[in-house]
Each structure stands twice: as structure tokens, then as C-alpha cells.
C-alpha positions as CSV (number, residue, x, y, z in Angstrom):
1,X,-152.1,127.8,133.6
2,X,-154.5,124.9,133.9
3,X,-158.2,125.4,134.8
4,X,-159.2,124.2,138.3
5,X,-161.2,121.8,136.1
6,X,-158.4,120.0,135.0
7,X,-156.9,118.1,137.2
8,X,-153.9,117.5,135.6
9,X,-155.3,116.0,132.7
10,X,-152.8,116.4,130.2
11,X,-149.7,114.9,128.0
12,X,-147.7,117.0,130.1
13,X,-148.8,115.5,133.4
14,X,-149.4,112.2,132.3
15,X,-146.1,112.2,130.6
16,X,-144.6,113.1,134.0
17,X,-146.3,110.5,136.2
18,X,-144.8,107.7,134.4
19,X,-141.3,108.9,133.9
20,X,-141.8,109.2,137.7
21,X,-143.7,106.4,138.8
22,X,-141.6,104.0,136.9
23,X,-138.7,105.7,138.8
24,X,-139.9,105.1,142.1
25,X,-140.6,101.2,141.1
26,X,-137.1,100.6,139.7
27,X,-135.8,102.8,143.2
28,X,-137.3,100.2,144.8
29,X,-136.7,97.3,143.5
30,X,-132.3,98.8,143.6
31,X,-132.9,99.5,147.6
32,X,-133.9,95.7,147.8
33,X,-131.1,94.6,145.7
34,X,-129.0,97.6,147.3
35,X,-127.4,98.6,144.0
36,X,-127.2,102.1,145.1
37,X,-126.3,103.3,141.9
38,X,-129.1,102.7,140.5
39,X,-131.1,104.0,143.5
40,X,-129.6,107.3,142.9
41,X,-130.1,106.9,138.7
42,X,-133.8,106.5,140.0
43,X,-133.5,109.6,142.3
44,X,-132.3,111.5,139.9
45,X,-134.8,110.5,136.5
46,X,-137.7,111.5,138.9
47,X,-136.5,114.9,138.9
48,X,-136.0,114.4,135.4
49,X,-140.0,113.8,135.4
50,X,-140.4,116.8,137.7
51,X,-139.0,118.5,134.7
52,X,-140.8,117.1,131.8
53,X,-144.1,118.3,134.0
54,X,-143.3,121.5,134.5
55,X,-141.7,122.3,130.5
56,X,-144.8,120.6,129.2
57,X,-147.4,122.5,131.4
58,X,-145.4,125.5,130.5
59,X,-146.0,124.1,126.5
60,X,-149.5,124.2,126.9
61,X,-149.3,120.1,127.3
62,X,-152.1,119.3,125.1
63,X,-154.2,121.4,127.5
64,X,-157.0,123.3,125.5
65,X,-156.8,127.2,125.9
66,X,-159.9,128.5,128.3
């Protein structure tokens, strides 16, 4: 597990974040256009990113050992 002094400071997290955040943008942009295929794609690649987070934390993620 993480240090409290990391904040989340790794590949893992960082890896995650995107995946996610570029989910969330593209979500958007398909609720405008109401393409609701894609809306749900999107729903379901940021649980994808959940994933990634949690199997990379769980690989260490680039995270030093304390």
C-alpha cells in the first residue's frame, strides 16, 4: 500500500486518471450529441480505468517500497 505521503503519485494512478478523465470528456461531448452508445462506451472505459488503478497499485505502480 502507498505511504500517506504519496498522494497518488504514481504510473498506476496517473495511468488511471487519464483513461478516466478522457472518459468523462468524450461522455460528455456523446450526452451533447446524444449518441448514447457512446455515452455508455464512456461509462463503461472509466470503470475500465477504475481497473487499471487498482491492478497497477496492486503492481507496485512505480511506487518505491517504504
Amino acid at each position: 500500500m502507498a505511504g500517506a505521503d504519496d498522494h497518488g503519485s504514481s504510473v498506476a494512478a496517473w495511468a488511471a486518471v487519464v483513461v478516466i478523465i478522457i472518459a468523462f470528456i468524450v461522455g460528455g461531448i456523446a450526452i451533447v450529441l446524444a449518441n448514447w452508445t457512446m455515452f455508455w462506451v464512456c461509462v463503461g472505459v472509466v470503470v475500465v480505468g477504475g481497473i487499471i488503478g487498482k491492478l497497477g497499485g496492486m503492481a507496485r505502480g512505480g511506487v518505491p517500497p517504504h
